[in-house]
C-alpha positions in Angstrom: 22.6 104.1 113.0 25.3 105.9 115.5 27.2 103.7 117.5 29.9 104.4 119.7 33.3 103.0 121.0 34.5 103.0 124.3 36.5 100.5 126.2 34.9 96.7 127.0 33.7 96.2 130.4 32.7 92.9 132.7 29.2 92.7 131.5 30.0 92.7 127.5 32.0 89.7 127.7 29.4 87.3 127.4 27.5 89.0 125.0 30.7 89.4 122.7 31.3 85.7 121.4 27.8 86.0 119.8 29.3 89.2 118.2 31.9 87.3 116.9 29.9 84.5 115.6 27.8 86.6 114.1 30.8 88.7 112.2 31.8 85.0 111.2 28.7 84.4 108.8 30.2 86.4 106.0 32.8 84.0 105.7 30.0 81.1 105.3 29.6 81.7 101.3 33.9 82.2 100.9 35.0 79.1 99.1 36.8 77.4 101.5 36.6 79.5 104.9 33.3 78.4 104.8 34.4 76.6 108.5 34.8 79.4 110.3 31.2 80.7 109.8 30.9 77.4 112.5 34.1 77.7 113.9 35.1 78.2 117.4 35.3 81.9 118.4 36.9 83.9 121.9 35.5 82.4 125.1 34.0 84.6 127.6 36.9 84.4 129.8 39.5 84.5 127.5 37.7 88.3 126.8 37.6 89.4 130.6 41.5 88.7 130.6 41.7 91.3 127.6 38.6 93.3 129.6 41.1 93.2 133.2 43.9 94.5 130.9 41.9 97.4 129.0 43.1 95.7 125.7 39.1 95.7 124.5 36.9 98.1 122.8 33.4 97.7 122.1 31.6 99.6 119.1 27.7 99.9 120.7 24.4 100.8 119.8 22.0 103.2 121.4 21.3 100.7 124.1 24.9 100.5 125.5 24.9 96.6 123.8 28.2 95.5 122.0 27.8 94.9 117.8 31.5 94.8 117.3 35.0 94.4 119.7 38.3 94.6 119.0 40.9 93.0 121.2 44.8 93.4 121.4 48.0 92.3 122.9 51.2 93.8 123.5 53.7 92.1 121.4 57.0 93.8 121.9 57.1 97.8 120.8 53.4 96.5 119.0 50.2 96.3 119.6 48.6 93.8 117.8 45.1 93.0 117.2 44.4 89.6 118.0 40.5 89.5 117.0 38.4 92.8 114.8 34.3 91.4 114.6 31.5 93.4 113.4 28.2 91.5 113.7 26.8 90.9 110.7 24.2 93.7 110.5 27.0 96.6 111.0 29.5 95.0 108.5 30.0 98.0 105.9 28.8 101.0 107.8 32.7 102.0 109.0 32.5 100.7 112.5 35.5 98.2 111.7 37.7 101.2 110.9 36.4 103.7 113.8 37.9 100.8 116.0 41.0 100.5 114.3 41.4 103.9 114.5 40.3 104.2 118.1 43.4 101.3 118.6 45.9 103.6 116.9 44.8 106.6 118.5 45.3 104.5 122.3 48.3 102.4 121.1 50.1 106.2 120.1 49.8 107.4 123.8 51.4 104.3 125.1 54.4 104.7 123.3 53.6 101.7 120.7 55.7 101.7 117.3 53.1 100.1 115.4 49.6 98.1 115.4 50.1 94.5 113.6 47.8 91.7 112.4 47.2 88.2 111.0 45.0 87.8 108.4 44.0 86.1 105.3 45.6 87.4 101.9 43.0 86.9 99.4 39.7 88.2 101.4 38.1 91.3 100.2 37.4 92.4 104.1 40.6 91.3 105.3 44.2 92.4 103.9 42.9 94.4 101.4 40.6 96.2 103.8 43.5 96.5 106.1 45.9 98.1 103.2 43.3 100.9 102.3 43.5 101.8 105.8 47.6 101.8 106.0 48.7 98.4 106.6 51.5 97.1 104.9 52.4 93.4 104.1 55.7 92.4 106.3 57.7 89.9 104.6 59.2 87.1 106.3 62.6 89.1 107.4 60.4 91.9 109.0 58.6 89.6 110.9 59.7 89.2 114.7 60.0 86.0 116.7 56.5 86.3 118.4 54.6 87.4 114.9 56.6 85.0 112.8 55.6 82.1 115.3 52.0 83.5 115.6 51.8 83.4 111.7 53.6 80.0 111.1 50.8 78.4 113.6 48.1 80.2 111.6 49.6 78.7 108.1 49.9 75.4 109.4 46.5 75.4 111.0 44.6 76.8 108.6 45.9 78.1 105.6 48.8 79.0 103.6 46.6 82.3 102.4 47.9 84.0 105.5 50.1 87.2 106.0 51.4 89.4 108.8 50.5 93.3 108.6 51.7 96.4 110.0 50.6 99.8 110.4 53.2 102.5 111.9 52.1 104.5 114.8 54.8 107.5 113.8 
């Protein structure tokens, strides 16, 4: 299967919560997590507001329809991804990473230091995916005040399993 990335438009928005929902099932059988297999996921118009501000790729198939998104924010000199979903049938096949990567590549033209994400610590496809593609764990005193809030919500809310990551853009 060839997909390809280009930049979110209009019409993909409410196609992309199923997306995410779908991307969300691997997380059903993870002791624990199993809650946000059900959980609540981005609303259509919270992803036209990243659509308007061409801070959302989609990863599609042959038929132009979204099986994966990733959406940012501008947080300072970062870029940091606020959501990353493969549906379910792409997990595994790289698509994840060619978004990443199509991130970095965009975030290095506008003149960002560095990508940066939440994410839970002890999840195969979550930090230690992120580290084998160049993330590194920030401890607290690297953490600035908008990450360091955004990661003491994400603790509180849902678990203390959490971490902030960063990958430079040099």
């Amino acid at each position: 299967m060839t997909l390809s990335i280009r930049l979110a438009r209009a019409q993909d928005a409410p196609l992309l919560p199923a997306v995410e929902h779908s991307a969300a099932q691997v997380f059903a059988c993870h002791p624990g997590l199993q809650w946000i297999a059900e959980g609540s996921v981005i609303s259509c118009a919270e992803h036209l507001a990243f659509i308007a501000s061409n801070q959302e790729w989609v990863v599609v198939d042959l038929q132009d329809q979204p099986q994966g998104f990733i959406c940012t924010e501008a947080m300072g000199h970062n870029l940091h991804i606020v959501e990353l979903s493969v549906a379910q049938a792409y997990q595994g096949l790289g698509y994840g990473r060619q978004l990443i990567a199509a991130v970095c590549d965009w975030a290095g033209t506008q003149g960002f230091n560095a990508l940066t994400l939440t994410t839970f610590t002890d999840v195969p496809w979550n930090a230690p995916f992120y580290a084998r593609l160049g993330f590194r764990r920030l401890a607290d005193a690297d953490l600035d005040g908008a990450l360091a809030q955004l990661l003491e919500v994400e603790v509180a809310e849902h678990s203390s399993a959490r971490c902030a990551m960063s990958l430079d853009l040099d």
